[in-house]
N, C-alpha and C positions, 0 to 999 in steps of 0.2 A: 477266853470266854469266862463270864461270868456266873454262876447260879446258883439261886439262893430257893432255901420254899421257907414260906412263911409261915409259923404257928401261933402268932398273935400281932397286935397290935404296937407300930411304934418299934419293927424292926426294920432295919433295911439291909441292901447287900453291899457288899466290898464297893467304891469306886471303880469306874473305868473312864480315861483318857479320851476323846474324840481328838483326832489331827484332824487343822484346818483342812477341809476339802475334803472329807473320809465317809462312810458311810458306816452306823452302827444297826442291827437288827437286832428286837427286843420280842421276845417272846413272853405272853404268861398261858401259862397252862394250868390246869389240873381244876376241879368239879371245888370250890369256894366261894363262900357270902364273905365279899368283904369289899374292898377300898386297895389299888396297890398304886400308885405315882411314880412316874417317871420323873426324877427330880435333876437339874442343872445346875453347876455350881461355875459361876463364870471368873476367873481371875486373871491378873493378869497373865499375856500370853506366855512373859519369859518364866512365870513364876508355875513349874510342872513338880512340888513337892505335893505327896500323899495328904490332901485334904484330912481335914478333921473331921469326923461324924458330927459334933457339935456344932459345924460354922453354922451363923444366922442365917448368913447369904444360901444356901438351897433355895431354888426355887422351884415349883411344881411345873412341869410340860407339859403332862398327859396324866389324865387318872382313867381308871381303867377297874369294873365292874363284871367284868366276864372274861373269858379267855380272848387273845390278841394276837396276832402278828403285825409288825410295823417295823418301821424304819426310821431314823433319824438320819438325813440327807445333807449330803454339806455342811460337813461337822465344824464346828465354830471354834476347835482348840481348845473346850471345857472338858470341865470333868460331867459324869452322869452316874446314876445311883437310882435303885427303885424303893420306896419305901412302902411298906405298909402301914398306912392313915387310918387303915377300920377293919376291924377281925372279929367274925361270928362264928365261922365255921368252915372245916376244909382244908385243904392245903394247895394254896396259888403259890404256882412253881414259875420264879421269872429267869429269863437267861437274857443277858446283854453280851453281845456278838460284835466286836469288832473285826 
């Protein structure tokens, strides 16, 4: 598991791995005005080295303005990562659950 809380803008958390066919659960919790993304970083399948916070390739999946529970269903063998896009106030607390 993964979990990160956010105190600003333009952080995100550690990577986490989906295996083809797997199910990941993403939590965000806690009382914050802000912006947090689910972001997916797709490479290839054989290539399973620790992404770089910097790649361009991230892509946004879900954004997310309140607290959440969800699922990522039939994991596609990417990587996943929540970032926070916009921070006013609070602390949004996210967990990525494989």
């Amino acid at each position: 598991m993964i979990s990160k809380t956010f105190s600003a803008a333009t952080q995100y958390s550690a990577p986490v791995f989906l295996e083809q066919n797997k199910t990941m659960a993403v939590s965000l919790s806690g009382a914050f005005v802000g912006t947090v993304q689910l972001q997916r970083l797709m490479k290839d399948e054989t290539d399973r080295d620790y992404p770089a916070a910097s790649d361009s390739a991230w892509a946004v999946v879900s954004s997310y303005t309140a607290p959440v529970e969800n699922q990522v269903a039939n994991g596609d063998g990417c990587w996943y990562r929540a970032y926070c896009s916009a921070y006013t106030s609070g602390s949004p607390v996210v967990k990525l659950m494989v």
